[in-house]
N, C-alpha and C positions, 0 to 999 in steps of 0.2 A: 481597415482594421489595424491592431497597435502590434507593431513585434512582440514577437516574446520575450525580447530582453528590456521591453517598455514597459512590461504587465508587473504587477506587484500583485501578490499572493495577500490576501487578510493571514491576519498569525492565528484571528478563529480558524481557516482551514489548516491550518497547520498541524494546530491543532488536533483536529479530528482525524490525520491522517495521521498521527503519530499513536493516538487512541487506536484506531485501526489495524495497525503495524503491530501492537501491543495485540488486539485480539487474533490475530495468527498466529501468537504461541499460544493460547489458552487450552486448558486441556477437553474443555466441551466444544466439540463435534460442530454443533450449531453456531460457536460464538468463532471457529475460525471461520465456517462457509458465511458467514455474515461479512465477517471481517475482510472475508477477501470479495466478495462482492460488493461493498460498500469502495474500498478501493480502486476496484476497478473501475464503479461511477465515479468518484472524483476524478480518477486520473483521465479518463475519456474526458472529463473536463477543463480540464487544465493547456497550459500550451505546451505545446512539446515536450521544453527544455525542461520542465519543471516534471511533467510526468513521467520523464526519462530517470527524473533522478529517485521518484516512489517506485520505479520501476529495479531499480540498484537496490534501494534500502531494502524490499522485499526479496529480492535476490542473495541478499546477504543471510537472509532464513536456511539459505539451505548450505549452510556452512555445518562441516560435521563437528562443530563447537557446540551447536543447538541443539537441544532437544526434539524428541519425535514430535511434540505438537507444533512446533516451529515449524517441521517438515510438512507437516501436514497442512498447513498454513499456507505457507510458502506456493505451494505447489499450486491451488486454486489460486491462492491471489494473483500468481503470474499469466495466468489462464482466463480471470473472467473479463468480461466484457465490460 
């Protein structure tokens, strides 16, 4: 297997995790528990270093700069599987 600092990311997923990131502040219910579920798939996918750092970016949600839907966000995304 290739290290993680051999591995190169598509910028499609990049993509979709920043899509993602984006529906944890959404203010329907459904489109954050999605949102942080779908993250959580990615990031179980990823190599470490990389899901260390969607790990940061959705940690950054719970800055009291943000909104309660962020919070709300935040909170399952750090949590799912």
């Amino acid at each position: 297997p290739e290290a993680d600092d051999d591995f190169d990311i598509e910028p499609v997923v990049e993509d979709v995790i920043d899509s993602l990131l984006t529906g944890l502040r959404d203010h329907d219910t459904i489109v954050r528990w999605s949102a942080a579920k779908g993250i959580g798939r990615v990031a179980g996918r990823l190599p470490r270093e990389f899901a260390d750092e969607v790990v940061e970016a959705v940690a950054t949600l719970l800055d009291r700069a943000e909104g309660d839907g962020a919070w709300h966000g935040g909170g399952p995304g750090l949590g799912a599987p």
